[in-house]
LOGUKE-31264 format. One line per 8 residues: number of its first residue (from 1); for each residue x, z, y negated of C-alpha. Coordinates in pm, 1 decimal, padded with zeros to 6 digits. Each point is the difference from the previous one (the first is absolute). Example, Ala and Ser with C-alpha at 12.3 -4.5 7.8 and 13.67 -1.06 7.14 Angstrom:
# LOGUKE-31264
1) 01230.0,00780.0,00450.0 | 00137.0,-00066.0,-00344.0 $
***
This chain:
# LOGUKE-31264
1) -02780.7,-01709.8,02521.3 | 00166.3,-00328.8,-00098.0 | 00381.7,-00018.0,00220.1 | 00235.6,-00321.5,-00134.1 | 00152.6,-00165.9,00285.2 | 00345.9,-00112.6,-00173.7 | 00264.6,00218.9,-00095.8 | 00142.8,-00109.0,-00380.7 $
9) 00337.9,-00152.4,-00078.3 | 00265.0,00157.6,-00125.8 | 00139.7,-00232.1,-00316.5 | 00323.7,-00160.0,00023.1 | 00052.0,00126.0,-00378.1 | 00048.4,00421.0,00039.0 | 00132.3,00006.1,-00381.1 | -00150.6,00204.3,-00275.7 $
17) -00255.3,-00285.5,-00160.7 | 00114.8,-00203.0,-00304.3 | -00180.3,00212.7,-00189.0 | 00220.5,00284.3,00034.0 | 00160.3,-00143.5,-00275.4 | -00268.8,-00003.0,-00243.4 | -00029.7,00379.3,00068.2 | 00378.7,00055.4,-00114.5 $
25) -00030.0,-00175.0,-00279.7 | -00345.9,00183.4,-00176.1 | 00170.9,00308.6,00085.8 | 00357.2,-00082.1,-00186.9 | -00225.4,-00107.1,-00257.4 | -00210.3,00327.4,-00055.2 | 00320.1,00215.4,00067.0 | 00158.3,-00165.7,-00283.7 $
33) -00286.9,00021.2,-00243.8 | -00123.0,00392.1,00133.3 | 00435.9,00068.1,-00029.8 | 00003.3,-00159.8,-00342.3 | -00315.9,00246.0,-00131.0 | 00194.0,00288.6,00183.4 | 00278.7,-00038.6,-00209.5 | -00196.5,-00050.9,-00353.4 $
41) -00221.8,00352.6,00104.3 | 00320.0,00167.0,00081.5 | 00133.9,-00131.0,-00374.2 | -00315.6,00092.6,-00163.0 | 00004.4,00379.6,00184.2 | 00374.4,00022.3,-00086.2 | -00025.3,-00064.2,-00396.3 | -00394.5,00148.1,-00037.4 $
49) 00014.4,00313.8,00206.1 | 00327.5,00122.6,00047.7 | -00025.8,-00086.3,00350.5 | 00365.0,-00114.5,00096.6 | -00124.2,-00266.2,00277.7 | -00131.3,00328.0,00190.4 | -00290.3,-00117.5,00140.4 | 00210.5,-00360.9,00077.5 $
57) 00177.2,00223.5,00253.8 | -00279.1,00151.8,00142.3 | -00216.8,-00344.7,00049.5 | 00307.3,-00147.5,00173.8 | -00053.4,00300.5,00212.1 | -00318.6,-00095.8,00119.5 | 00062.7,-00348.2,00050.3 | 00305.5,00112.7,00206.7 $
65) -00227.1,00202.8,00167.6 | -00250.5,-00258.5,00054.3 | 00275.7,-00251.2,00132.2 | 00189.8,00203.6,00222.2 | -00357.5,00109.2,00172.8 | -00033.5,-00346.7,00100.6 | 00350.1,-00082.9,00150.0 | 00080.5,00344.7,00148.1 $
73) -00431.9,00042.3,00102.9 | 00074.0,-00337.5,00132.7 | 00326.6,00043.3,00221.0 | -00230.7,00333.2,00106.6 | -00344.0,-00193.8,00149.4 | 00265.1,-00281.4,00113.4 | 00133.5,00266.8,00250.3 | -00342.8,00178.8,00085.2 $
81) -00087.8,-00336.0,00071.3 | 00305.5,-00014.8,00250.1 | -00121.1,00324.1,00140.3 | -00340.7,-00028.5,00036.1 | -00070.6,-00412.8,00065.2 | -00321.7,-00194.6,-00012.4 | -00060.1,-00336.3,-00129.1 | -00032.8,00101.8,-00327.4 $
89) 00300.7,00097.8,-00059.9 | 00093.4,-00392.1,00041.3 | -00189.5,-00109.0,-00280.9 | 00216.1,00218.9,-00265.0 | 00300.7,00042.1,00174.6 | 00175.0,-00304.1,-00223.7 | -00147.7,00141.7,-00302.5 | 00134.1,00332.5,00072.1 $
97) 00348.3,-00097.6,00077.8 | -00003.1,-00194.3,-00323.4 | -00120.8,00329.6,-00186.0 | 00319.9,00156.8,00155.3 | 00260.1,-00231.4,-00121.8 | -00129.1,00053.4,-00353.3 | 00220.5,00296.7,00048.2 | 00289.1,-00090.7,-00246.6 $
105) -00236.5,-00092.9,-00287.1 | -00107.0,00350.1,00093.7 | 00293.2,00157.9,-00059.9 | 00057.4,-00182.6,-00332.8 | -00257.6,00185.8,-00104.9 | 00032.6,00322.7,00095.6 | 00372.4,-00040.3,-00152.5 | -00214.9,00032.4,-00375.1 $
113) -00219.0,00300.1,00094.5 | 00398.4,00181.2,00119.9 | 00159.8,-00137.0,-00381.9 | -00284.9,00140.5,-00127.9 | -00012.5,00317.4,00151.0 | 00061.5,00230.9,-00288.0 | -00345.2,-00160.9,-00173.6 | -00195.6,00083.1,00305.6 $
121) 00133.1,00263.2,00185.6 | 00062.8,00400.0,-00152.0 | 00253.2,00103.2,00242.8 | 00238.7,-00298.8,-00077.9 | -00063.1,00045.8,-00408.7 | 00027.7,00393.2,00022.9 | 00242.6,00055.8,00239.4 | 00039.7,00283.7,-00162.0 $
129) -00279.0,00174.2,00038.2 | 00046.6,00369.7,-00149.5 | 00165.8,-00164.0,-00324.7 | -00302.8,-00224.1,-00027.5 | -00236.5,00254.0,00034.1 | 00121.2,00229.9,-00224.7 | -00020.0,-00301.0,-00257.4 | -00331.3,-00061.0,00069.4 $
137) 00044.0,-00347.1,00145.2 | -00169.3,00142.0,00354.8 | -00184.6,00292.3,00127.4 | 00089.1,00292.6,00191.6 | -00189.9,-00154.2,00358.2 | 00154.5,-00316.6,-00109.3 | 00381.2,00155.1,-00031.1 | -00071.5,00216.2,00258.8 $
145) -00113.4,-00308.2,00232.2 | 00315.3,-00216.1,-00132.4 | 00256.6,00276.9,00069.5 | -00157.6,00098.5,00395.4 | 00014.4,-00360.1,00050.2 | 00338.9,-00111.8,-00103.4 | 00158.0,-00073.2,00322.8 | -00270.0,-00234.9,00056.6 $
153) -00073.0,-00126.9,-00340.3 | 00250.9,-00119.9,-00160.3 | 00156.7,-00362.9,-00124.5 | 00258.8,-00012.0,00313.4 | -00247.5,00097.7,00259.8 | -00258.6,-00242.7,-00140.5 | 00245.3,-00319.1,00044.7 | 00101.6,00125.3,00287.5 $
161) -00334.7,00062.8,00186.9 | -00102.0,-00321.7,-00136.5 | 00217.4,-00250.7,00077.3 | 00019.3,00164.0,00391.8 | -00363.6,-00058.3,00036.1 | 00012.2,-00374.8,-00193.4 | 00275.7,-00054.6,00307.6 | -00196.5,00142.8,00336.8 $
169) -00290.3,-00230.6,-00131.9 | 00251.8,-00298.4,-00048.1 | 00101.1,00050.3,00361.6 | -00332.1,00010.2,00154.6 | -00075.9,-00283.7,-00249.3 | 00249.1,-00180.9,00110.7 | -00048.0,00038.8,00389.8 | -00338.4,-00015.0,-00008.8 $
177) 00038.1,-00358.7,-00180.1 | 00277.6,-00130.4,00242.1 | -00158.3,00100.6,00326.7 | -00335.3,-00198.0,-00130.0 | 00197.8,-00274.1,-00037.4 | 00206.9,00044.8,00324.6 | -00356.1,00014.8,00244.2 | -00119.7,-00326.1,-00167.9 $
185) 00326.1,-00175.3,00061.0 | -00062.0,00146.7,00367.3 | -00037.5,-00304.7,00229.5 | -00174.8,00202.0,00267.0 | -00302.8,00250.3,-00100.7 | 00195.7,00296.5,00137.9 | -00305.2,00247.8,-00191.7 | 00053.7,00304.8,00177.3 $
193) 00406.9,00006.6,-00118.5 | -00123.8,-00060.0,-00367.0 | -00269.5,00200.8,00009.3 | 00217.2,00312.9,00188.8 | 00305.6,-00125.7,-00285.9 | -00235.4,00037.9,-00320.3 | -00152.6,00346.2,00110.2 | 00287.4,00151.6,00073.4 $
201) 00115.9,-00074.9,-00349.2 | -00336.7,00052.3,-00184.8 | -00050.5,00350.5,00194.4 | 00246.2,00204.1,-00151.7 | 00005.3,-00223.0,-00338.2 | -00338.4,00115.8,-00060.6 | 00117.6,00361.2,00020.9 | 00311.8,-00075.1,-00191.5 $
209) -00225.9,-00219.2,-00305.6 | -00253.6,00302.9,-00010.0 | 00326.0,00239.4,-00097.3 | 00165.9,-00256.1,-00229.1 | -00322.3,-00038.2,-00141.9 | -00055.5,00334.5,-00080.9 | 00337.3,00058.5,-00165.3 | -00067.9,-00329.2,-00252.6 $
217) -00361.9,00113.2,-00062.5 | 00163.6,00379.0,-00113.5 | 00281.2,-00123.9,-00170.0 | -00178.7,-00292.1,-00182.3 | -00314.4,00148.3,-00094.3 | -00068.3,00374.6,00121.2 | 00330.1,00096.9,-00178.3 | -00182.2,-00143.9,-00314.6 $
225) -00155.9,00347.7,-00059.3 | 00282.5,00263.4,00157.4 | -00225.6,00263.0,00045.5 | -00239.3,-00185.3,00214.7 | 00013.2,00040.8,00434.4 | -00220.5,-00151.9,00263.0 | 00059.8,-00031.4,00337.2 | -00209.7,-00291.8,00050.3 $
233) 00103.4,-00203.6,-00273.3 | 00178.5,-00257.4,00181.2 | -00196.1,-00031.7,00283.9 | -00277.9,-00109.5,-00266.2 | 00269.0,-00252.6,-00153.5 | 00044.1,-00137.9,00359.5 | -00407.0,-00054.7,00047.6 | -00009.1,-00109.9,-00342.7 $
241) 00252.3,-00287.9,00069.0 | -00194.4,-00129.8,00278.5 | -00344.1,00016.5,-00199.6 | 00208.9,-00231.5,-00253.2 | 00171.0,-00211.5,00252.6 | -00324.5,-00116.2,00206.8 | -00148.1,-00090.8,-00317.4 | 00262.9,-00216.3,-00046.4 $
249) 00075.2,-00141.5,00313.6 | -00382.5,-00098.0,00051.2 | -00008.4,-00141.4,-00320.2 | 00261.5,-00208.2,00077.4 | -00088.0,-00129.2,00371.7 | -00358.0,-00101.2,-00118.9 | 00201.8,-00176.1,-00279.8 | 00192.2,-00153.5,00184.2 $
257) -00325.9,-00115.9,00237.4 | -00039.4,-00254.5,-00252.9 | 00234.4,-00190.5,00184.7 | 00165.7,-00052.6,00315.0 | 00087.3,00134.1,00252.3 | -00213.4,00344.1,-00094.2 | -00323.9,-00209.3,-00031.2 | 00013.3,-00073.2,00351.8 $
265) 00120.4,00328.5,00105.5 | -00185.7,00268.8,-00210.6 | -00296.0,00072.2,00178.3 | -00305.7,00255.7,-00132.5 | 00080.2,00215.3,00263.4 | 00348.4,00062.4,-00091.4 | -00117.1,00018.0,-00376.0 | -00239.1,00262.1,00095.8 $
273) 00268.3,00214.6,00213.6 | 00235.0,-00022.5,-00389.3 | -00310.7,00098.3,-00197.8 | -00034.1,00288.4,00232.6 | 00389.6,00124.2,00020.3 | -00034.9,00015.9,-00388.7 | -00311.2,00184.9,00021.4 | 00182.2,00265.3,00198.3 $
281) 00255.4,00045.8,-00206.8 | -00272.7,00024.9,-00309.6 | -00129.2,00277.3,00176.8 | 00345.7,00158.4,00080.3 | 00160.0,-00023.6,-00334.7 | -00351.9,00199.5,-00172.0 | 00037.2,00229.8,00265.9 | 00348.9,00091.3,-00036.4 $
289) -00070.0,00027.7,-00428.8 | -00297.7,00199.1,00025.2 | 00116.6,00271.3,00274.8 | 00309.8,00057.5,-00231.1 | -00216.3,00070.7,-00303.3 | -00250.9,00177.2,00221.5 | 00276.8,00217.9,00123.9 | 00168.5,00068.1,-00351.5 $
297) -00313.9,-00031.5,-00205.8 | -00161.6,00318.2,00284.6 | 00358.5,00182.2,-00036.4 | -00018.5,00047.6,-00337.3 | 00372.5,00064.1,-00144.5 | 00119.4,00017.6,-00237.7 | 00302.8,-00170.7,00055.8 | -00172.3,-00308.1,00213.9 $
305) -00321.4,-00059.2,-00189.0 | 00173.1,-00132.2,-00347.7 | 00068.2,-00349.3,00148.9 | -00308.8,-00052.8,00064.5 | -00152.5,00145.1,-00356.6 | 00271.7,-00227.6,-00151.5 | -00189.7,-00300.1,00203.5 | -00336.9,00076.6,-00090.9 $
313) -00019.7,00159.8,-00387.4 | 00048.2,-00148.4,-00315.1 | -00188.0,-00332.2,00088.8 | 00139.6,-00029.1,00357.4 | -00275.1,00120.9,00218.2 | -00118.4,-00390.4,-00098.3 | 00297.5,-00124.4,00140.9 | -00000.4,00204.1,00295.0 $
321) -00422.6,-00083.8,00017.7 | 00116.2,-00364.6,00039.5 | 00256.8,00095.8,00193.6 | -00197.7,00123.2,00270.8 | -00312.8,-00305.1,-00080.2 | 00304.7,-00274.9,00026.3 | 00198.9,00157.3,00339.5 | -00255.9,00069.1,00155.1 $
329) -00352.8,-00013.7,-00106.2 | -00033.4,-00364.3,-00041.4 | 00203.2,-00078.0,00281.2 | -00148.1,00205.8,00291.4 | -00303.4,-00085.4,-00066.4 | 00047.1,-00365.7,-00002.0 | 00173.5,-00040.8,00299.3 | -00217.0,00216.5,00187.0 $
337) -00165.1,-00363.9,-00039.4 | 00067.0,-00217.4,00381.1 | -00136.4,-00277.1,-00206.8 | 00239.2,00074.1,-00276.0 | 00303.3,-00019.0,00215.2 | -00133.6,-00295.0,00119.0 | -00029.0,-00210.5,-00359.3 | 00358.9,-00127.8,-00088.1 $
345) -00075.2,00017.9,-00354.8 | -00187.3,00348.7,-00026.1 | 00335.5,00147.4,00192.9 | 00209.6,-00152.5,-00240.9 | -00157.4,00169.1,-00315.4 | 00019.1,00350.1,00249.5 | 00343.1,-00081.0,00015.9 | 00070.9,-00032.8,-00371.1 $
353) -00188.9,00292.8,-00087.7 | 00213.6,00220.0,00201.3 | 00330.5,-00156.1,-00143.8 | -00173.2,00121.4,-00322.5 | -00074.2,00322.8,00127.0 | 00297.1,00073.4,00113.3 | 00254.0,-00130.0,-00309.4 | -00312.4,00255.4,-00178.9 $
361) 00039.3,00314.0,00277.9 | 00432.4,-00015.5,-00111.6 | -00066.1,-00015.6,-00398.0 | -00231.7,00316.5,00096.4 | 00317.1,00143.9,00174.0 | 00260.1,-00115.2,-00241.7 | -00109.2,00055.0,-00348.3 | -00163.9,00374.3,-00036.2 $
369) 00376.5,00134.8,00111.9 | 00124.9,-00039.2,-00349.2 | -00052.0,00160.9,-00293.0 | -00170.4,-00206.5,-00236.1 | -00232.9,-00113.9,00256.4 | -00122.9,00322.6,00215.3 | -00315.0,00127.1,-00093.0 | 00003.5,-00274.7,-00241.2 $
377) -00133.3,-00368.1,00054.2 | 00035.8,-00162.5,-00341.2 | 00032.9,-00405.4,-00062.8 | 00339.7,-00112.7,-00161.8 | 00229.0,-00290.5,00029.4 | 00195.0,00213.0,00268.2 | -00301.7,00069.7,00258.5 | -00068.7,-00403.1,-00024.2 $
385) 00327.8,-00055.8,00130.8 | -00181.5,00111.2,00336.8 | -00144.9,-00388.0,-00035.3 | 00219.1,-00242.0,-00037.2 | 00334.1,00146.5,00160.0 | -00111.0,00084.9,00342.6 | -00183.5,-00366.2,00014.1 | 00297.2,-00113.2,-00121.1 $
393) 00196.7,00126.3,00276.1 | -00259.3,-00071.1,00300.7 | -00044.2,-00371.0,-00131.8 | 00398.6,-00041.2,00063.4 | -00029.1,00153.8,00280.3 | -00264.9,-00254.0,00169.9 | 00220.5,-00245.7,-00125.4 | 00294.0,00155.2,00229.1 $
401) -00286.9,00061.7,00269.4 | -00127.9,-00316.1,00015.3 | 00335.4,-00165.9,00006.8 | 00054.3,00183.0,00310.3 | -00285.6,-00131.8,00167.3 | 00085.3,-00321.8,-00058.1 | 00344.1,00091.4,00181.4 | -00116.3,-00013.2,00324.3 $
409) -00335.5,-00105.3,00257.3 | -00270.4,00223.9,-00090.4 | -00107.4,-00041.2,00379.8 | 00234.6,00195.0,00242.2 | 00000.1,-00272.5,00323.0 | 00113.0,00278.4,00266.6 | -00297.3,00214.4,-00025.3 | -00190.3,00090.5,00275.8 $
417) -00291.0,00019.8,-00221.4 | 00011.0,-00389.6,-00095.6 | -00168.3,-00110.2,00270.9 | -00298.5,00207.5,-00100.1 | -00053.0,-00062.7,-00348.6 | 00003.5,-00348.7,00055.4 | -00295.6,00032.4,00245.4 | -00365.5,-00103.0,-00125.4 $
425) -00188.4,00328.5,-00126.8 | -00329.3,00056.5,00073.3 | -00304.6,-00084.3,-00150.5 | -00282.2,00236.9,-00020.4 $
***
């Protein structure tokens, strides 16, 4: 074994590379030309089908989804990070406080999916739900669902629930972001304060971010089929955020290793230790889907097992087959790979296969809870909104992302952890 004798410099430059740039300006690009098809499918399933800009609605929902996974998933790892340390964590902190203040674009969009409730949701069109059932608009598990719900599910409750959440993640958003600030302004090291400081806020705003995320994941996209319960669903939402947002963030530090200062401070090791945390939560996101349909699919009632016959009949169980290839599959077994892990550019395609996988997993989730669409995969100008809208929506939202990076260092000075990265790794 090989040892280097001199430690690396740190650059004088700790900005987000030039390049930075480039990468907001291909993705304002392909938002406007995926937002511009959008609209024309959404024309074209208005006048040709009857649709009524339906399924515009319901794509919007999953790139909400899809957006919000990566700022809120974000501000969550941010303060595991806090809680747990290591040097990794110093490699994506930046990144991850720039997911976080993508907040407001966040809300922007989540403002569409509430104006559009009554096209998505059953209990805000029907709030009625006797009078709609006896004209046929609804079932009887669907009225009776709607009615035993009401306090819950309603139009009030949902803006209310809503905007509360949107403003305990805007606080911890917010304090997070100055107190990053504050330690690298810090003259002296002092890490013990910070470090005592930032877990004593990211403790208890884990605990408060896995509640809040529960009641958005019910309200947003449970509450899409009334009649539908599980007990786990947003703990899988909360494991499903941080498969997403370790994609991302690794994507972007060994983009941004192009340049300086990562390419002096990303090291294989620390690479390796990323490729591993997302393996993990591979693993823990299957296990979580799989013991839920093991558990419901073993039960066998009658008033459980329909969600998952809507997700697998009519053309479905190919969806759900991919499903399962795309979330898991592929990506277990290829970072069960050390050499894998290792191989910047072999990570990266990981990476953007589980992006894919999981905008795929929520269209699974999404789309069978309506009518037209349960037990009934069929190709119209409606189900390709699915393509354009959600891109749409991500691409502007790595344009507000990567503006953020470009905000501030991506190198926090008053880590503990600097030192160490900057040493020489070893050769073996």
């Amino acid at each position: 074994m090989a040892h280097g004798h001199h430690e690396n410099i740190l650059p004088s430059e700790l900005g987000a590379p030039a390049f930075v740039t480039l990468w907001r300006t291909r993705a304002m690009m392909f938002g406007v030309g995926a937002g511009v098809v959008g609209i024309i499918l959404a024309i074209l399933a208005t006048f040709f089908q009857g649709d009524h800009w339906n399924h515009f609605f319901r794509a919007w929902l999953l790139g909400f989804m899809i957006c919000f996974g990566f700022c809120v998933g974000g501000l969550a790892v941010l303060m595991v990070q806090y809680c747990s340390g290591g040097k990794w964590g110093l490699l994506i902190r930046r990144p991850l406080e720039a997911m976080t203040r993508t907040l407001p674009l966040v809300f922007v969009y989540f403002l569409v999916v509430a104006l559009g409730a009554r096209k998505l949701y059953l209990w805000a069109a029907f709030p009625d739900a006797e009078g709609a059932y006896r004209n046929g608009w609804i079932n009887a598990a669907q009225a009776h669902a709607i009615t035993y719900k009401k306090p819950m599910l309603n139009v009030h409750s949902f803006w209310a629930v809503s905007i509360l959440c949107f403003l305990i993640w805007l606080f911890y958003e917010l304090k997070l972001n100055r107190l990053s600030v504050q330690r690298d302004a810090d003259p002296e090291p002092n890490n013990r304060f910070w470090q005592k400081k930032l877990e004593n806020i990211s403790g208890p705003g884990i605990v408060v971010y896995a509640l809040t995320l529960t009641a958005g994941a019910i309200y947003w996209v449970m509450s899409l089929d009334p009649t539908w319960y599980s007990s786990v669903y947003g703990l899988q939402f909360l494991v499903g955020q941080g498969y997403g947002v370790l994609a991302l963030v690794i994507l972007t530090v060994l983009g941004l290793s192009k340049g300086e200062p990562f390419r002096t401070l990303l090291r294989t090791t620390e690479q390796h230790d990323l490729g591993k945390l997302a393996f993990a939560f591979v693993m823990l996101n299957m296990y979580l889907a799989f013991a839920q349909f093991l558990i419901i699919w073993s039960g066998n009632l009658p008033e459980e097992i329909p969600w998952y016959l809507d997700r697998i009949r009519g053309g479905w169980g190919y969806v759900a087959t991919l499903d399962f290839v795309f979330h898991w599959l592929l990506p277990f077994s290829l970072l069960l790979s050390r050499d894998l892990k290792r191989n910047q550019r072999k990570l990266m395609l990981v990476c953007r296969l589980m992006i894919f996988a999981r905008c795929w997993d929520l269209f699974w989730l999404i789309e069978p809870n309506f009518a037209d669409a349960r037990r009934n995969l069929h190709l119209s100008f409606g189900i390709l909104e699915y393509i354009p809208i959600p891109m749409a929506l991500i691409a502007f939202w790595l344009v507000f992302y990567f503006r953020e990076l470009q905000q501030r260092p991506v190198v926090a000075i008053n880590d503990p952890h600097l030192a160490e990265l900057l040493e020489p790794e070893h050769v073996h």
